[in-house]
N, C-alpha and C positions, 0 to 999 in steps of 0.2 A: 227341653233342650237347654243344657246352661249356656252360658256369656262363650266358651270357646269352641264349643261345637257350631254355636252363627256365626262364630270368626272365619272357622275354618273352612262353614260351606259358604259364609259370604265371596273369601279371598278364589274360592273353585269359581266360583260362578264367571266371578272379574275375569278368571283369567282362561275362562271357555268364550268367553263375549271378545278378549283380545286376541286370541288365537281365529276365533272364526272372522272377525273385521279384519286381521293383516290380512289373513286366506283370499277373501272376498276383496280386498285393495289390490293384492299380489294378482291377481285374474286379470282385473278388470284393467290394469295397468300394463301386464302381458298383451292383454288383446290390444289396447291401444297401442303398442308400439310397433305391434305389426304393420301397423298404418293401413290396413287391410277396407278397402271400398266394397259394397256390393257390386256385382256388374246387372247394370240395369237393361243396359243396350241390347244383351240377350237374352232378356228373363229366363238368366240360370238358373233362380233359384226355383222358378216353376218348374226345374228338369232337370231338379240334383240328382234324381236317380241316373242322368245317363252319363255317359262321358266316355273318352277314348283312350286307348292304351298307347296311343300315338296319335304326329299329327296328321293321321292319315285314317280311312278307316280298316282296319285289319281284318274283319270279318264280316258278312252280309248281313247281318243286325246292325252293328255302324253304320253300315252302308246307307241302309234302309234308313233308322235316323237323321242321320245326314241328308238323305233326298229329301224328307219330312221336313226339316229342320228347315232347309233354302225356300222349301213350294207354302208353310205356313205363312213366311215373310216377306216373300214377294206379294202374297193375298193381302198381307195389312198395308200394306205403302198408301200413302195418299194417294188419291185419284188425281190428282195434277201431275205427279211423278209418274213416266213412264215406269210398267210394274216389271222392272227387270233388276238381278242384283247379282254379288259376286259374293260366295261362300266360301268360307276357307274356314281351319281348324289351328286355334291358334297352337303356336309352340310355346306361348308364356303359360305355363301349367297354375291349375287353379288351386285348392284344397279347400277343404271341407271343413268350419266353424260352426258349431256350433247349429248347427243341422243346414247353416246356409252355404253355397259358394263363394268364395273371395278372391278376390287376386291379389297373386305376390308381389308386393311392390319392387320395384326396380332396386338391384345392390344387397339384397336383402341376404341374410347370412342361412341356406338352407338347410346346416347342422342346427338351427333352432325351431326346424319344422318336427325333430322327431316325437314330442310330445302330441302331434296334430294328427289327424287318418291318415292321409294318403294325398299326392300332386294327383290332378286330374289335366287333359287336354279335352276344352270344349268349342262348341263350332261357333263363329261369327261371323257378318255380315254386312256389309254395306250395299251404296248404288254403285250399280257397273259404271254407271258413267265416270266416278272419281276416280276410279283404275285406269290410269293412262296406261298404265306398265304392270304387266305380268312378269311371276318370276319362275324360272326353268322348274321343273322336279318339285315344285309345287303343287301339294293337290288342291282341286280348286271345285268349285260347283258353279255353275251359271244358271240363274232359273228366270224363266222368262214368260208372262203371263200371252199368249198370242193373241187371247181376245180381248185383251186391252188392248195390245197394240193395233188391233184391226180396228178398233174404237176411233183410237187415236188417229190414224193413218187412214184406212181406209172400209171407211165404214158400209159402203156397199157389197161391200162379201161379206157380209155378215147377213145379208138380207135371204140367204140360201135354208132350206125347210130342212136338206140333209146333213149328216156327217159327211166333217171334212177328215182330208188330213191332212196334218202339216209334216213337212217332209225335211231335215237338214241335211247340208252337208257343212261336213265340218275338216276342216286341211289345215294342219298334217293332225295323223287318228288322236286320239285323245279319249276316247270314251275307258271308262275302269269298265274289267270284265265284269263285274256285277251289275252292269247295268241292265244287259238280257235278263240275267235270273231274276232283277227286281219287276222289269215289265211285266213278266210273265206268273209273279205272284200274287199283281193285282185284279181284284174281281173282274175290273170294269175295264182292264186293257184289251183290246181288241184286235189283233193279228199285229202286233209292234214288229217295226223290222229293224234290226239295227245289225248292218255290215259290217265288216273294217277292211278296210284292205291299207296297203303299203304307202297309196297316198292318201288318206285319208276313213273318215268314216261315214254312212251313211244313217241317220236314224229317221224313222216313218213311224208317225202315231196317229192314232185315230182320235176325235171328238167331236162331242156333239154342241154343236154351240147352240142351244140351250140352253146347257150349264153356264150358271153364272162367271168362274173362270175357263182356262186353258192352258195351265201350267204344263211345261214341260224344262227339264235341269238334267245339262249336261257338266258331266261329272268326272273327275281325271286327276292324273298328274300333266301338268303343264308341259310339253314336250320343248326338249332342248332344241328350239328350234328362232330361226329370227322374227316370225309371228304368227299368230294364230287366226284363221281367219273359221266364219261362221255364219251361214247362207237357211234362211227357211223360207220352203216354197209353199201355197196353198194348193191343194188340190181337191175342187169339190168332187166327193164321193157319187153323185147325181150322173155324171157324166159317164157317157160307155166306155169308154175305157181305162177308170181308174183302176176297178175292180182287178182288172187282167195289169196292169199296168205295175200295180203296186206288189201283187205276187212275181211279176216276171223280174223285178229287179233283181231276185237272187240270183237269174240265172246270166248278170249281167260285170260288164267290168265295172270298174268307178268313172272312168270317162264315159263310158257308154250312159251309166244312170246321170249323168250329168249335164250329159247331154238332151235326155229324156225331161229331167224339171226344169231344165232351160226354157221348155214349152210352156211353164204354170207361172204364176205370179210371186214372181219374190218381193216376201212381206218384211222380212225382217232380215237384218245382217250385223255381224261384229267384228272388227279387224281391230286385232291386240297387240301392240309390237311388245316383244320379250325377252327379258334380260336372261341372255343364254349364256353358257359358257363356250370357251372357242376348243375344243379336242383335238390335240393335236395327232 
């Protein structure tokens, strides 16, 4: 190879090493401007496959995630923290880096997303207790562990060898229709009742406390209403007439069954006042 031919593959080389270092500046510099965080708070990125096509979920796969989603994270809460929380699905939409989730920072100019996959909506979560204030047409999740709170509260009904159940009532209705067909697709549910009527909703689950927890997530759009309230009764299954008690509910009004757990021990309750709109 004479003197010009090393010139010339010398001068290629230089200037494949400068082309690929701008390239590789030009990225790394992109990404940084996004100003783009992981979000820790929901171990997105353990669950980049899922997300929503709103902030709400659209179809019973959503759904189901979303119940999944709230009853994992009430189970990790500290044991000093009552294990109760409020789930929602945020509207700040996410996208996809780099195989991780990110969020869009605040202002950010979304004509510079079109080089990136795709916006996603994923679900979050906090303690119910920092929710002074619900908001209308909001879908929301509440999941609430009971046998912690019987722990917490009152730990002699817990001393019971049978299945209970624990029974809500929840005014004014609130429950997403998917919530029957979710009960009813898990192994281990056990005659679930979930009513609704006009003033409200009724839901009745069975568990064996045994089980280490006793989650149960009430799931909805927020109703345009001035609050929400939310009543759970225990009813040990041992007793004669739970059995008949709990199938007769269907054949009952909502004051009438209201009237009926008024008789059992209310273990747990939530009053949410809520920023409605006024329709004229």
């Amino acid at each position: 190879m004479n003197k010009k031919h090393i010139i010339i593959l010398g001068t290629l080389i230089l200037l494949l090493v400068i082309i690929y270092g701008g390239a590789t500046y030009y990225n790394e510099n992109k990404e940084q401007s996004l100003d783009l965080e992981l979000d820790t708070e929901s171990e997105i990125a353990e669950n980049k496959m899922i997300s929503f096509t709103n902030n709400y979920p659209s179809n019973f796969v959503e759904f189901s995630y979303f119940i999944s989603f709230c009853e994992s994270r009430v189970i990790d809460l500290e044991d000093q923290e009552t294990k109760e929380l409020y789930c929602s699905i945020t509207q700040k939409p996410y996208l996809l880096l780099n195989e991780q989730f990110r969020t869009v920072p605040e202002g950010y100019d979304y004509d510079q997303l079109s080089n990136l996959d795709e916006l996603f909506y994923m679900p979050l979560f906090s303690l119910l207790r920092q929710k002074s204030l619900f908001n209308a047409n909001t879908y929301t999740g509440i999941s609430v562990d009971f046998k912690d709170v019987l722990q917490k509260n009152n730990k002699s009904l817990l001393e019971t060898e049978n299945s209970v159940y624990f029974c809500s009532v929840i005014n004014p209705s609130f429950l997403d229709l998917f919530s029957t067909q979710f009960e009813y697709s898990l192994a281990d549910s056990i005659n679930p009742i979930i009513l609704q009527f006009e003033e409200g909703d009724i839901y009745c689950k069975q568990f064996d406390l045994i089980d280490e927890h006793c989650v149960q997530t009430f799931a909805g759009f927020i109703p345009n209403s001035e609050s929400i309230s939310i009543k759970t009764y225990f009813i040990d299954a041992e007793k004669q007439i739970v059995p008949n008690i709990i199938e007769s509910l269907h054949n009952k009004s909502f004051l009438e069954i209201m009237e009926v757990l008024n008789n059992y021990s209310l273990i747990w309750q939530m009053d949410k006042t809520i920023n409605f709109e006024i329709i004229n």
